[in-house]
Z-matrix of the N, CA and C atoms (Angstrom, degrees):
N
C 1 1.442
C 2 1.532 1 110.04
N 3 1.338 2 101.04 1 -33.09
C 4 1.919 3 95.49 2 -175.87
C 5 1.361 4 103.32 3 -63.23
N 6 1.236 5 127.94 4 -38.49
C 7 1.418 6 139.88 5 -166.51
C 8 1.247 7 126.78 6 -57.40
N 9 1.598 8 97.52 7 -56.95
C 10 1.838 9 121.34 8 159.21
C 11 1.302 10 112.25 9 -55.45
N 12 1.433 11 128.04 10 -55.40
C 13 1.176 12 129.22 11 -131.30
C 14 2.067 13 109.34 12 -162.22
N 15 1.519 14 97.22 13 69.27
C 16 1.675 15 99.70 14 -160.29
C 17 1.290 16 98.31 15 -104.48
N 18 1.156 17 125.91 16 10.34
C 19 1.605 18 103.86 17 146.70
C 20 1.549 19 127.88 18 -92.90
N 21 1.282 20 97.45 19 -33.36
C 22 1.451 21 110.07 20 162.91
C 23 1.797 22 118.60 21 -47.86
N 24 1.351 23 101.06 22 -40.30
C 25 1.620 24 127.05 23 -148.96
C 26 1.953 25 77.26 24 -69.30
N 27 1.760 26 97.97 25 -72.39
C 28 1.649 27 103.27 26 178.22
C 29 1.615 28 136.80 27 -48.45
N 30 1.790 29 112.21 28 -5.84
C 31 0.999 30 93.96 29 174.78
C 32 1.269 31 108.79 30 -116.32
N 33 1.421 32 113.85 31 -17.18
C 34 1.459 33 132.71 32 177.81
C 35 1.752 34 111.86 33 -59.22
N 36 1.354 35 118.84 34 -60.61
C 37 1.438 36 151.34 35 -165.84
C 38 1.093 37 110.41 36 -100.27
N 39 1.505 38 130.66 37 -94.82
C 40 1.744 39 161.60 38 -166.38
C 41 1.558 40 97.49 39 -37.10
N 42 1.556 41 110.57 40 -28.67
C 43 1.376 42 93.67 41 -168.25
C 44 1.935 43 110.82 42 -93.02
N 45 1.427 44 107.30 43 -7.21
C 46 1.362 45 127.27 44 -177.88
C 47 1.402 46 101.54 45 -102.70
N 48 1.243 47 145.55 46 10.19
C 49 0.831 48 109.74 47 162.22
C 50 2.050 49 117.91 48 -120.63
N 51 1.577 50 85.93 49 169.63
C 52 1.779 51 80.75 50 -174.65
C 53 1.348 52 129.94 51 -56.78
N 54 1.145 53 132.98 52 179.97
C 55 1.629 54 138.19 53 -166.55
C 56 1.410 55 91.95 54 -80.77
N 57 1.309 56 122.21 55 -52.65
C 58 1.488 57 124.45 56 -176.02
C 59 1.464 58 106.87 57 -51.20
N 60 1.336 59 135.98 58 -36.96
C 61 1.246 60 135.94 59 -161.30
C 62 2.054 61 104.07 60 -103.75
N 63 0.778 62 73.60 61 -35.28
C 64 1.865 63 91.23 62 162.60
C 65 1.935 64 112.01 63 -54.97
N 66 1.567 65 101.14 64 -30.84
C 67 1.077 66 103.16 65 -171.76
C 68 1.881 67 103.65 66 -77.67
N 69 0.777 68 85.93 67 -43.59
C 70 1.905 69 103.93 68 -178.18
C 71 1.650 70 109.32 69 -53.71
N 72 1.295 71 129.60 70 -32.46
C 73 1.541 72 141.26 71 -174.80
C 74 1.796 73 103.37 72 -86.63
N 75 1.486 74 123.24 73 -6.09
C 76 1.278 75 135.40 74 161.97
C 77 1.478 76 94.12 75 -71.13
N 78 1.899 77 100.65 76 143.43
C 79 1.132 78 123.90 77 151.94
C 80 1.816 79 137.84 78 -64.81
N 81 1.570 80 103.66 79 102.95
C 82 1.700 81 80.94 80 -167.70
C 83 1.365 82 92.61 81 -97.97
N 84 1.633 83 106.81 82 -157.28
C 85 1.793 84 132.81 83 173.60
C 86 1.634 85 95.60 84 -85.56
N 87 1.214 86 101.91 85 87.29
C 88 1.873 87 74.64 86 157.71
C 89 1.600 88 123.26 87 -106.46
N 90 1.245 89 115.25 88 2.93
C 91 1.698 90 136.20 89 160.24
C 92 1.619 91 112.94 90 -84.68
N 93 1.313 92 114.56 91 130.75
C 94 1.015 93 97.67 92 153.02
C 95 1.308 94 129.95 93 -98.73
N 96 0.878 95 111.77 94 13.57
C 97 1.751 96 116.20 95 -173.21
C 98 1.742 97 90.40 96 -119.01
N 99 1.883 98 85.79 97 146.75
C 100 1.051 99 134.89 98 -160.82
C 101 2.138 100 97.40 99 -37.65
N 102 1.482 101 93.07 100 -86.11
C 103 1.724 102 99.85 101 155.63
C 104 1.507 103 116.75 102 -4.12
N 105 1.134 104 96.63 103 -66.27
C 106 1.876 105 98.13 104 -151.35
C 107 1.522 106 101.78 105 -88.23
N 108 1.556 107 103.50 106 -13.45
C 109 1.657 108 98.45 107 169.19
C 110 2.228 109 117.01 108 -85.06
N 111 0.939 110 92.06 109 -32.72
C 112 1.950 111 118.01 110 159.03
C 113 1.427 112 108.78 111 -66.17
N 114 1.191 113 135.95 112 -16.42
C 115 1.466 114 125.65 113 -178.69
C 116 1.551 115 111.04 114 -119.10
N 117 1.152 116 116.44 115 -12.71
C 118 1.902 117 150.87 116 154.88
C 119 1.567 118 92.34 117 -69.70
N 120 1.119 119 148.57 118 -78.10
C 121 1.557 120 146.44 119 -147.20
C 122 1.808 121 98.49 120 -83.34
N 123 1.606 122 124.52 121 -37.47
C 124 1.310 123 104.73 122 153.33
C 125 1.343 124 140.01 123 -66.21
N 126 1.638 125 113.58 124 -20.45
C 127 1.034 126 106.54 125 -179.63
C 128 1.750 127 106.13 126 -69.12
N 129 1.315 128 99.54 127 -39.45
C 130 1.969 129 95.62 128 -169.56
C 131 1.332 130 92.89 129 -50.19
N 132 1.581 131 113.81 130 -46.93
C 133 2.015 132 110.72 131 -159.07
C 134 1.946 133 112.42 132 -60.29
N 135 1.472 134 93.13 133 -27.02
C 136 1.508 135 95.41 134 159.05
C 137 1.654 136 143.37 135 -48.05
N 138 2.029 137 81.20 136 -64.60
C 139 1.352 138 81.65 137 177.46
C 140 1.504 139 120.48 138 -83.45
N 141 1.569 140 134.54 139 -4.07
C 142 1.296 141 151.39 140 122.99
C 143 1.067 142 124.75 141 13.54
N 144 1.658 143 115.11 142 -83.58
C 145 1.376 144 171.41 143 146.61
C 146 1.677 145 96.54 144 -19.51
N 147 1.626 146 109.05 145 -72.13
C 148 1.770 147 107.83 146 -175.39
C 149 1.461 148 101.94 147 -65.55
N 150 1.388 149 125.91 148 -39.63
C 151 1.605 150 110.39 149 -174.20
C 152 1.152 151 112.16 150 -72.91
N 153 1.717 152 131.76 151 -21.46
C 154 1.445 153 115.30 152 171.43
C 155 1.452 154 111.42 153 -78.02
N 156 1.190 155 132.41 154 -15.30
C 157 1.268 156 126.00 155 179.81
C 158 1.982 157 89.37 156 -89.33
N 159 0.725 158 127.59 157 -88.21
C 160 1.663 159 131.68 158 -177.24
C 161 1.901 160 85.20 159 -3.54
N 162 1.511 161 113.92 160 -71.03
C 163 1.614 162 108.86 161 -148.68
C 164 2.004 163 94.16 162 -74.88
N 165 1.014 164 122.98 163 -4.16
C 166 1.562 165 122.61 164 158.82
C 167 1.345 166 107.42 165 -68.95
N 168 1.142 167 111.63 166 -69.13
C 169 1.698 168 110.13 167 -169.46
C 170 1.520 169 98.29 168 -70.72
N 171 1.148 170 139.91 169 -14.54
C 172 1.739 171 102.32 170 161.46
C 173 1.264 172 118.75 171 -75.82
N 174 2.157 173 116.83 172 -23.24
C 175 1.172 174 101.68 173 178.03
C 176 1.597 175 137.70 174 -88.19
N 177 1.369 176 97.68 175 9.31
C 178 1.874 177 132.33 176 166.72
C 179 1.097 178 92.89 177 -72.88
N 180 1.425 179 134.73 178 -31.90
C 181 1.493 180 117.87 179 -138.93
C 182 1.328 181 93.39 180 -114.41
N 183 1.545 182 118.42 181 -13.99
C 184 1.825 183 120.86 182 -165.85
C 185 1.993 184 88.87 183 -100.32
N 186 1.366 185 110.56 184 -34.14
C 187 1.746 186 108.91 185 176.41
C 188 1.213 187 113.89 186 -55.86
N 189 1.237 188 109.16 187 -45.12
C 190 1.630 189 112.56 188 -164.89
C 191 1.583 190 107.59 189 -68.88
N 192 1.241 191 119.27 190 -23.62
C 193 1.603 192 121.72 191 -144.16
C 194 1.530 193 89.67 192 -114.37
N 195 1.343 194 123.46 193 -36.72
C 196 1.567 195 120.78 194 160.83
C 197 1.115 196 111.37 195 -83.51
N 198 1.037 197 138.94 196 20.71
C 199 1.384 198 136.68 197 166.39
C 200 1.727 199 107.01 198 -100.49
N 201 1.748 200 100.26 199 -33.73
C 202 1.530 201 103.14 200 170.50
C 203 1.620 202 124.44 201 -91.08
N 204 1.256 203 100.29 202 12.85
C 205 1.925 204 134.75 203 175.33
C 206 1.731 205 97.16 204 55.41
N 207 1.161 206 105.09 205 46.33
C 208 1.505 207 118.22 206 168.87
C 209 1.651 208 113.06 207 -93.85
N 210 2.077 209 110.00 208 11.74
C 211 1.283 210 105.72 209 164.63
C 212 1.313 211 116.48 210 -113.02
């Protein structure tokens, strides 16, 4: 779910859970070679990437709708 869907994931989940378990949803090395550590750092920039666009389009989506005083 974080993967698909990490803004959802962070406000739904990420925000309940403990620091200890918080630690585990960090990106480590699990390659040691060069490759698999470069294809590990895109994937985070990916899913990164979808939650800043995800947390844009909800806040397009909260302007528009208070703008039509539907808050």
């Amino acid at each position: 779910m974080r993967e698909r869907e990490p803004l959802l994931f962070d406000k739904m989940v990420g925000r309940f859970l403990p620091e200890e378990e918080q630690f585990y949803l960090r990106p480590t090395i699990e390659s040691d070679s060069l490759s698999g550590l470069l294809m590990q750092f895109e994937d985070s920039q990916i899913i990164s990437n979808r939650r800043e666009l995800q947390q844009s389009e909800w806040q397009d989506f909260l302007k528009v709708n208070c703008d039509r005083n539907y808050c």
